[in-house]
C-alpha positions, 0 to 999 in steps of 0.5 A: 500500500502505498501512502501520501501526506499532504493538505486537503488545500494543496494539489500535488500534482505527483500524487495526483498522477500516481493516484490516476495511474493506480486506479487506472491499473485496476486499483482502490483508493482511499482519498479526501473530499470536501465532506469525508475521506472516499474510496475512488476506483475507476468507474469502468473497470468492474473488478474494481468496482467490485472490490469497493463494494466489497472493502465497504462489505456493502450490498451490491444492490445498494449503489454507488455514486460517481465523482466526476471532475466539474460540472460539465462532466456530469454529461458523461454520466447522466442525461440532465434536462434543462431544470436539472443543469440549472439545479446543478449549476446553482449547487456544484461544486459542493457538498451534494450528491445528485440522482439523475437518469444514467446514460449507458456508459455506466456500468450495471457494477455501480448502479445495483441495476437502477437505472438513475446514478448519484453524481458529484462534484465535490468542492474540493480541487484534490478530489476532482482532479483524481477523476480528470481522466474518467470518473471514479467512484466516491462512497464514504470510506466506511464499512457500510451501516458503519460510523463515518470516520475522518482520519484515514488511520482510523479508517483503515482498521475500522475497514481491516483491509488495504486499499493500494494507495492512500491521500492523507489530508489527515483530519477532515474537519466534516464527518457528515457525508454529503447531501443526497437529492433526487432530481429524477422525479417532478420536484427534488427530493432531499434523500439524506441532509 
């Protein structure tokens, strides 16, 4: 396992590289947000989809959301309507996680079989240049049902396991995962504050 410090302010672009290449290669990593520390992996490599799902012990019917690097980049993994951009364009980067239609590139792995995605874009430079190249994964690092940690020390053994490689920002100063809104429906439906 390899293992990076550095500030959640500052953007290594070393580390960065290392990190996309890691993940590009199949690997799971644990990385910082503007909410709480999450586990990235490519979102089209389903193996490591996969192994997420499994670090997390989480129900492969429960799904998983997409970090993407901007706003603009939400095309690529959902169809938006006019209503649904503007709402996007008010709210993100931040501290948010949107359910929207999925197009097709989204792997079946990520949705649990549903046809609607959670997307992100965290406020958080760091975060979204992991996904720069292809979005990747972001879902709390924490056993699922589990306590919601904010350093990655801790994190590691509440999960028992290794992932490849590790950003440590040390102490995040949230503990509260994002806010979840349904945009699929008539109106938007806040599904977790």
């Amino acid at each position: 396992m390899k293992e990076y410090k550095t500030s959640i302010d500052k953007v290594d672009d070393d580390i960065v590289s290392e990190a996309i290449r890691v993940m590009a290669d199949g690997g799971v990593i644990l990385y910082p947000t503007d909410t709480v520390y999450g586990l990235g992996a490519n979102i089209f490599d389903s193996k490591a989809v996969r192994r997420v799902f499994e670090i997390k012990n989480r129900s492969y019917l429960k799904p998983l959301s997409i970090l993407v690097s901007d706003v603009a980049s939400v095309d690529l993994v959902a169809k938006l309507t006019s209503s649904q951009r503007e709402i996007i364009n008010n709210c993100l980067p931040g501290p948010y996680t949107f359910i929207l239609n999925k197009r097709d590139i989204v792997l079946r792995d990520i949705t649990g079989g549903l046809r609607n995605v959670g997307v992100r874009v965290p406020d958080c430079e760091l975060a979204c240049r992991l996904a720069s190249i292809f979005p990747i994964t972001t879902t709390s690092a924490n056993l699922s049902d589990d306590e919601v940690l904010s350093n990655p020390k801790e994190i590691l053994e509440q999960l028992g396991c290794e992932v490849d490689l590790v950003i440590d920002a040390g102490d995040l100063k949230s503990s509260k995962s994002s806010s979840v809104i349904d945009l699929t429906g008539l109106e938007p439906k806040v599904l977790r504050r």
